[in-house]
C-alpha positions in Angstrom: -18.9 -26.4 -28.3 -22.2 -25.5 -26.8 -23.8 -22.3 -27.9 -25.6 -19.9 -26.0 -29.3 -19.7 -26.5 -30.7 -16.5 -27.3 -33.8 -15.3 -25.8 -36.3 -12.1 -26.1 -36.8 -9.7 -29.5 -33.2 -8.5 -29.5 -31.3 -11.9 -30.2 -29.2 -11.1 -27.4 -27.7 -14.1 -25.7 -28.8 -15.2 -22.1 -27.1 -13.8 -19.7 -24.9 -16.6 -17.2 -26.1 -16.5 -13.6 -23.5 -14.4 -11.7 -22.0 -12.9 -14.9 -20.9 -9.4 -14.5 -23.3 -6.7 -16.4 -21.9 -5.5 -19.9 -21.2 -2.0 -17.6 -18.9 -3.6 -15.4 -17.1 -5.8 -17.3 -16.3 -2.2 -19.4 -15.3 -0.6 -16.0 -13.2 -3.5 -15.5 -11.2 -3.6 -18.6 -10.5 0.4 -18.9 -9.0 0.2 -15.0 -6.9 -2.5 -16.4 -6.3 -0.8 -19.5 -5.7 2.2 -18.0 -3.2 0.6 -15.5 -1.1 -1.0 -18.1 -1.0 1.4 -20.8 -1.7 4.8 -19.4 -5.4 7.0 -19.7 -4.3 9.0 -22.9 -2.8 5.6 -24.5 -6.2 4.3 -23.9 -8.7 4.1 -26.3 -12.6 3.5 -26.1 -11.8 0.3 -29.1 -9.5 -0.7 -27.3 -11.7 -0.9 -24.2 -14.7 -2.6 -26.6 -12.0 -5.2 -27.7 -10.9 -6.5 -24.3 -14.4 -6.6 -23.3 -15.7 -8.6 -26.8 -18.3 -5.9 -28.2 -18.6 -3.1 -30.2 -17.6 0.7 -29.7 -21.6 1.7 -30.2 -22.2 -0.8 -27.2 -19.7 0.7 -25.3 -21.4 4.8 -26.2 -24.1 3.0 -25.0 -23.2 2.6 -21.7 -20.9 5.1 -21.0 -21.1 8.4 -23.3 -17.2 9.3 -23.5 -13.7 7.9 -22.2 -13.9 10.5 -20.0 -17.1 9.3 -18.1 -16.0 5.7 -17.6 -13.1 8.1 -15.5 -15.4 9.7 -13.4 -17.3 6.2 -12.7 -13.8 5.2 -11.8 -13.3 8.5 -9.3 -16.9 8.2 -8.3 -16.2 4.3 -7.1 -12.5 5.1 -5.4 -14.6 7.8 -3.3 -17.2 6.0 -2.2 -14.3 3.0 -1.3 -12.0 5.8 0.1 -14.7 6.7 2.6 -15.9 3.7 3.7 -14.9 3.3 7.3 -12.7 0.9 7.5 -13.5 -2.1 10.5 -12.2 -1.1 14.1 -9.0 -3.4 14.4 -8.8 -5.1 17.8 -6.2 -7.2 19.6 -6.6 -9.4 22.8 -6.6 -7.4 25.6 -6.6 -4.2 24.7 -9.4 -1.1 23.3 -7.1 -0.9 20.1 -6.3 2.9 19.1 -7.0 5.3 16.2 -4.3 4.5 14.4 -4.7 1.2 14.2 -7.7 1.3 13.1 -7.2 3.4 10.1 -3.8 1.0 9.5 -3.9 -2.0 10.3 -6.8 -3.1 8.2 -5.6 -1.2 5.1 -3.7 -3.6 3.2 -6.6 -6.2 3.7 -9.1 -3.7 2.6 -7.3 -2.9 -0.4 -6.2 -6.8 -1.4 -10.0 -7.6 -1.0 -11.2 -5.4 -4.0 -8.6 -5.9 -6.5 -9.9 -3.0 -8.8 -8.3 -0.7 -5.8 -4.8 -1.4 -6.0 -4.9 -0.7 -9.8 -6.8 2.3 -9.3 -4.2 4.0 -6.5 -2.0 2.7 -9.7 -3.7 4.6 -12.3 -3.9 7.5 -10.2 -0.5 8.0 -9.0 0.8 8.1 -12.5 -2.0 9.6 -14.4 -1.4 12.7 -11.7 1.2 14.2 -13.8 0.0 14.9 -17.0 -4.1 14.4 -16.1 -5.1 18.0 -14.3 -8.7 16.6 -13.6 -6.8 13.5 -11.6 -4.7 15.7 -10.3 -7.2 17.9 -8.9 -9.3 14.5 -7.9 -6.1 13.7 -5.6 -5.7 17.5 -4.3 -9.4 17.5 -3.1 -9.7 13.9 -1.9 -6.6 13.0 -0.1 -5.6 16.6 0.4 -8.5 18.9 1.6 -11.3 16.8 2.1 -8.9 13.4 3.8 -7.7 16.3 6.1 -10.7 18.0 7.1 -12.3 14.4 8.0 -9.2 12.9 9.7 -9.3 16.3 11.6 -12.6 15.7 13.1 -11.8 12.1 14.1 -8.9 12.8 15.4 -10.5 15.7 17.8 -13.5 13.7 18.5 -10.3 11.4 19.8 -9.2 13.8 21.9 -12.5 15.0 23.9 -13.3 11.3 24.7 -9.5 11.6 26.1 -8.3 8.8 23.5 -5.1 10.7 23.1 -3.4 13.5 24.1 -5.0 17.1 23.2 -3.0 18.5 20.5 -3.5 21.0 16.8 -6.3 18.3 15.4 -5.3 19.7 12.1 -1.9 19.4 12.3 -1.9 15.9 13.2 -4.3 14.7 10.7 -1.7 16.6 8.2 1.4 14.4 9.2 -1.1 11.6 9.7 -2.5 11.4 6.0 1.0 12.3 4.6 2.1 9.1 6.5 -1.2 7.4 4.3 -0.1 8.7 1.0 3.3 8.0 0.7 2.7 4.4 2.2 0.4 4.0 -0.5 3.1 5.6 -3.1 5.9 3.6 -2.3 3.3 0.1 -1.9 1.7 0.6 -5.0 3.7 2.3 -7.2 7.7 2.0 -6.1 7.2 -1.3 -5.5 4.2 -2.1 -7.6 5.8 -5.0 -9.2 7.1 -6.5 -5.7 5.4 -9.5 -4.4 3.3 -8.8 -1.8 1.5 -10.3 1.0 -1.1 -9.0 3.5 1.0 -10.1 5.7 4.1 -8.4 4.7 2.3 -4.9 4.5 0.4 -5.7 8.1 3.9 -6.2 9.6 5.5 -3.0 7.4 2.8 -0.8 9.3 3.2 -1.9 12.8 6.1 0.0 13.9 4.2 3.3 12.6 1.2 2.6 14.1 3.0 1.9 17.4 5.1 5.1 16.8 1.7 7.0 16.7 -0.1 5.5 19.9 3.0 6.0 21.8 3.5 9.9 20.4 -0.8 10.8 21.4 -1.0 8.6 24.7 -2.9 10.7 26.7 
């Protein structure tokens, strides 16, 4: 077995080109810890043992459990935000709702820490207030107030039909949730395809483009 050479005053072994920093590979394995076991059930050893080190090497990057959460927040709302890529079809301008749809399950299947985030959130919401309170503000006020805007904006370009901006984005993000409920959670241990969630989507997105036509 070859063994790793180590280099510089602190005896620490090389690092591999392309390996993942000590800080992520911790991120990594408490999302995946936190997926399979639960947050409380979760403990900083157990995140130093799935990673190989030490619980003083994990204090050293992240000071508490409870801060390798809010990295995790932090990271789903910076993704959560990210404007997802217009989705267009031959011959036609696309729509709103298609763009905020159709490109969802590919967004999500591209970063796998995602899906098991949405899975640690959904069921962490019940028992974990600051979750909880994470979800009320970010898919609640906050996903509201900026679908609201983009939906209005939509609506003085005469995109679609005038209508309460507010209300719509409302019904509109509810639609978002509980797709991402019943994807990630009911049916969290259903094989899944991009395919299969592209097609699940159409029918609503269609059902919206139809309902705002201006």
């Amino acid at each position: 077995m070859t063994e790793r050479v180590s280099t510089g005053k602190s005896g620490r072994p090389a690092k591999v080109p392309g390996e993942k920093h000590t800080r992520e590979k911790i991120f990594d394995a408490a999302v995946d810890l936190f997926a399979e076991r639960g947050y409380d059930r979760t403990s900083v050893r157990d995140i130093a043992r799935a990673v190989g080190i030490t619980e003083s090497a994990v204090y050293r990057h992240y000071p508490s459990k409870e801060s390798i959460l809010d990295a995790i927040l932090a990271y789903m709302e910076k993704r959560v935000y990210t404007p997802l890529p217009p989705a267009r079809r031959a011959g036609d301008d696309g729509s709103i709702f298609r763009d905020m749809l159709e490109g969802l399950p590919r967004y999500l299947m591209a970063d796998p820490s995602l899906i098991r985030i949405v899975h640690v959130l959904f069921i962490e919401m019940h028992h974990n207030e600051k979750i909880r309170d994470y979800l009320k503000r970010e898919y609640g006020s906050r996903a509201e107030d900026y679908t609201e805007a983009l939906f209005q904006q939509q609506m003085d370009d005469k995109k679609i039909r005038p209508c309460d901006p507010r209300a719509l984005a409302e019904v509109f993000n509810a639609f978002r949730f509980a797709w991402l409920y019943q994807t990630f959670i009911m049916d969290y241990t259903k094989p899944r395809t991009i395919e299969m969630m592209e097609k699940e989507l159409q029918a609503p997105i269609e059902f919206f483009e139809k309902l705002l036509k201006p």
